[in-house]
N, CA, C and O atoms as a DFTB+ gen file, in Angstrom:
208 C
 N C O
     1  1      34.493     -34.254     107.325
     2  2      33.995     -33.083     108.003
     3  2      34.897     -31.900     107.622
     4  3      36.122     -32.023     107.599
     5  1      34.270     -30.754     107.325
     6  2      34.650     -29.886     106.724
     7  2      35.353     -28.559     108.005
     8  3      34.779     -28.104     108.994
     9  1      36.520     -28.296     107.564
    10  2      36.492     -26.544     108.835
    11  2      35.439     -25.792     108.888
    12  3      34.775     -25.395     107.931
    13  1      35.269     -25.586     110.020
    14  2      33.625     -24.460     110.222
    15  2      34.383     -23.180     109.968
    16  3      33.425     -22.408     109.920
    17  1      35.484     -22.402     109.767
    18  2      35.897     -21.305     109.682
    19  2      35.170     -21.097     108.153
    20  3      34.942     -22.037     107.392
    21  1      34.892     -19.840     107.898
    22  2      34.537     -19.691     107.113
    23  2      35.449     -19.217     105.669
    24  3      36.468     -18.564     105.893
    25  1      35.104     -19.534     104.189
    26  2      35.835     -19.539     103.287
    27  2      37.146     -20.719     103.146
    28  3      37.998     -20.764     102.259
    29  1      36.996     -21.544     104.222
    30  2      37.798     -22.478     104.176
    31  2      37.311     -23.800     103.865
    32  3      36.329     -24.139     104.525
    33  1      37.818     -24.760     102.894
    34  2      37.428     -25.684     102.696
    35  2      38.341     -27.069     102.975
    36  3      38.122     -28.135     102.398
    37  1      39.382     -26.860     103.944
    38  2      39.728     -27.862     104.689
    39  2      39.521     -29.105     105.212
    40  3      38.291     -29.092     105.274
    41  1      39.766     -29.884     105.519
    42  2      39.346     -31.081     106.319
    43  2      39.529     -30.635     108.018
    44  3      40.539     -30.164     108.540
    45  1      38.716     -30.830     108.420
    46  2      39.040     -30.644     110.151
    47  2      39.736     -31.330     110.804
    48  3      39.666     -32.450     110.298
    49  1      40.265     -31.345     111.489
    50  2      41.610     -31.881     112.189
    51  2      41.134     -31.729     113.873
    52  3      41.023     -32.656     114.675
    53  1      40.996     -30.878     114.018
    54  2      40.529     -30.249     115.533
    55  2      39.670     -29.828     116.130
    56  3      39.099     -28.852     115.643
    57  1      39.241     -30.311     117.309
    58  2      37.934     -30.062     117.800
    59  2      38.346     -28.602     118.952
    60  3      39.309     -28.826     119.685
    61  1      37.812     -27.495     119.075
    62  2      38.237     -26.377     119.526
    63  2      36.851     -26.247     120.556
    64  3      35.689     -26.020     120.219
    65  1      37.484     -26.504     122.101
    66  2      36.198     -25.768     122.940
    67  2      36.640     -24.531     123.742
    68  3      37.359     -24.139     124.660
    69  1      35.809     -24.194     122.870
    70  2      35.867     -22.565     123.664
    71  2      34.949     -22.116     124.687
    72  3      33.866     -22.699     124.738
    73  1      35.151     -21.314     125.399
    74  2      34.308     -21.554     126.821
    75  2      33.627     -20.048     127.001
    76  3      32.793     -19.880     127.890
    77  1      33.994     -19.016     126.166
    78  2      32.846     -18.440     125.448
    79  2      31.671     -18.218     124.724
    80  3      30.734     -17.442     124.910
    81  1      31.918     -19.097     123.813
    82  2      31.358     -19.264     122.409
    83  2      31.346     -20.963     122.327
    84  3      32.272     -21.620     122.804
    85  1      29.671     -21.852     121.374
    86  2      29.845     -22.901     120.639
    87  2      31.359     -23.450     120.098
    88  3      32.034     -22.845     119.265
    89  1      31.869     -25.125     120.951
    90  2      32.533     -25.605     120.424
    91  2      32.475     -25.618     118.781
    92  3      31.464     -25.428     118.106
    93  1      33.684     -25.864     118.342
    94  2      33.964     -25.703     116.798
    95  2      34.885     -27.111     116.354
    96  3      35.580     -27.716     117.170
    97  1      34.779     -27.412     115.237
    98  2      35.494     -28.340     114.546
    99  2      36.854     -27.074     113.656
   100  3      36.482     -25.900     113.674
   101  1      37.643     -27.221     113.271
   102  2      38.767     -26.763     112.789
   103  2      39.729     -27.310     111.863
   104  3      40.078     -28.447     112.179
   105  1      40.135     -26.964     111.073
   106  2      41.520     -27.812     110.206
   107  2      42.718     -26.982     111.137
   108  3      42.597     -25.980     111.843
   109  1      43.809     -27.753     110.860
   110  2      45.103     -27.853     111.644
   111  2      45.973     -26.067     111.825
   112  3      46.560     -25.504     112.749
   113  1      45.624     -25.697     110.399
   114  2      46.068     -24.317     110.332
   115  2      45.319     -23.276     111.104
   116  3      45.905     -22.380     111.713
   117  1      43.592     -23.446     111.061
   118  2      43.246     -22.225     112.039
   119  2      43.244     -22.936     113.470
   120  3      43.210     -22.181     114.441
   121  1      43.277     -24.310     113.695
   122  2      43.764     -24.444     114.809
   123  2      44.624     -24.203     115.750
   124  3      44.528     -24.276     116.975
   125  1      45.969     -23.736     114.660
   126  2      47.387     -23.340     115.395
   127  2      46.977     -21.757     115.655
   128  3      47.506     -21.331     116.682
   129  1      46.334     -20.997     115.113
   130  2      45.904     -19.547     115.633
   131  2      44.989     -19.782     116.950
   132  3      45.325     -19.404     118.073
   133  1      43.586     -20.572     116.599
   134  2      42.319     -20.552     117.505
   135  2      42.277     -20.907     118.622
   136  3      41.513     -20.636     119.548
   137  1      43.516     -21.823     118.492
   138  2      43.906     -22.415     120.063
   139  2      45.120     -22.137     120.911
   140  3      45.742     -23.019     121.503
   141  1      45.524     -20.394     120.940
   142  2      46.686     -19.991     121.076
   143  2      45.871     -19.013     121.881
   144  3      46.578     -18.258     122.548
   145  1      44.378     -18.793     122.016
   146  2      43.846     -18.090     123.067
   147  2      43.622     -18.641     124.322
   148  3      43.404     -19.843     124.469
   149  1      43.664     -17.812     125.272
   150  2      43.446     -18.186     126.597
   151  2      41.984     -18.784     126.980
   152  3      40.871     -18.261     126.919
   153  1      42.386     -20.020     127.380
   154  2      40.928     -20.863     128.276
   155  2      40.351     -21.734     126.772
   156  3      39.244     -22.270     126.840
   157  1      41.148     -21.831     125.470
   158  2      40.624     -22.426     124.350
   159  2      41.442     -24.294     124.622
   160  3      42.555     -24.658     125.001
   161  1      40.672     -24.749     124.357
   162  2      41.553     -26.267     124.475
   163  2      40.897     -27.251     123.120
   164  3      39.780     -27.591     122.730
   165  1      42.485     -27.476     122.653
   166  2      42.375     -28.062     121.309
   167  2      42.262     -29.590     121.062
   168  3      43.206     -29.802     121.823
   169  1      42.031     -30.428     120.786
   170  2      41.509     -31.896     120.689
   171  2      41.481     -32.283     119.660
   172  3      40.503     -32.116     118.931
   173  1      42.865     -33.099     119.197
   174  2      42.587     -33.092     117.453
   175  2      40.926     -34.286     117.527
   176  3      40.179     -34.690     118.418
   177  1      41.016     -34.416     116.256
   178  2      39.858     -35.538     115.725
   179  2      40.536     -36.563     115.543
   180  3      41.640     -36.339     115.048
   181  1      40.277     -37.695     115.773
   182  2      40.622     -39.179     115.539
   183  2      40.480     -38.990     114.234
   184  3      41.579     -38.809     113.710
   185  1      39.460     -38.949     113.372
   186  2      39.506     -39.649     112.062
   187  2      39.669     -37.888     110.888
   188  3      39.589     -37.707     109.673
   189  1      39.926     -36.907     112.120
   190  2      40.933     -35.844     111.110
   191  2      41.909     -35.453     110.598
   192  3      42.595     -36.057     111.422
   193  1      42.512     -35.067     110.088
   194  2      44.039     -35.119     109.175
   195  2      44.875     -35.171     110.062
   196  3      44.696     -35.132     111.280
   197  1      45.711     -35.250     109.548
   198  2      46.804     -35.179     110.663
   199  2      47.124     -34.231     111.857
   200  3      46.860     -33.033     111.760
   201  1      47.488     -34.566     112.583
   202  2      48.159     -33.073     113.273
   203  2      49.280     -32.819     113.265
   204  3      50.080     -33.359     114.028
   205  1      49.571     -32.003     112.464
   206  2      51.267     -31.567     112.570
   207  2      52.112     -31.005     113.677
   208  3      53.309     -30.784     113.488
């Protein structure tokens, strides 16, 4: 599974629910930005890269 961010071709790592906006899948790097907002809660993926 690929990062939904766009121009990125990552592996996803993180499942991002945002309570604004459609949950998102994520790789580890826009995860450490995407989930540094308030009310966002990050959930890596079992079978996604690592989490550093």
């Amino acid at each position: 599974m690929e990062c939904t961010e766009s121009d990125c071709g990552n592996t996803a790592a993180v499942r991002l629910h945002v309570p604004w906006a459609d949950d998102r899948v994520v790789c580890a790097a826009h995860a450490r930005v995407l989930g540094r907002r308030d009310g966002v809660v990050a959930d890596p993926i079992e079978d996604g890269d690592d989490w550093p």
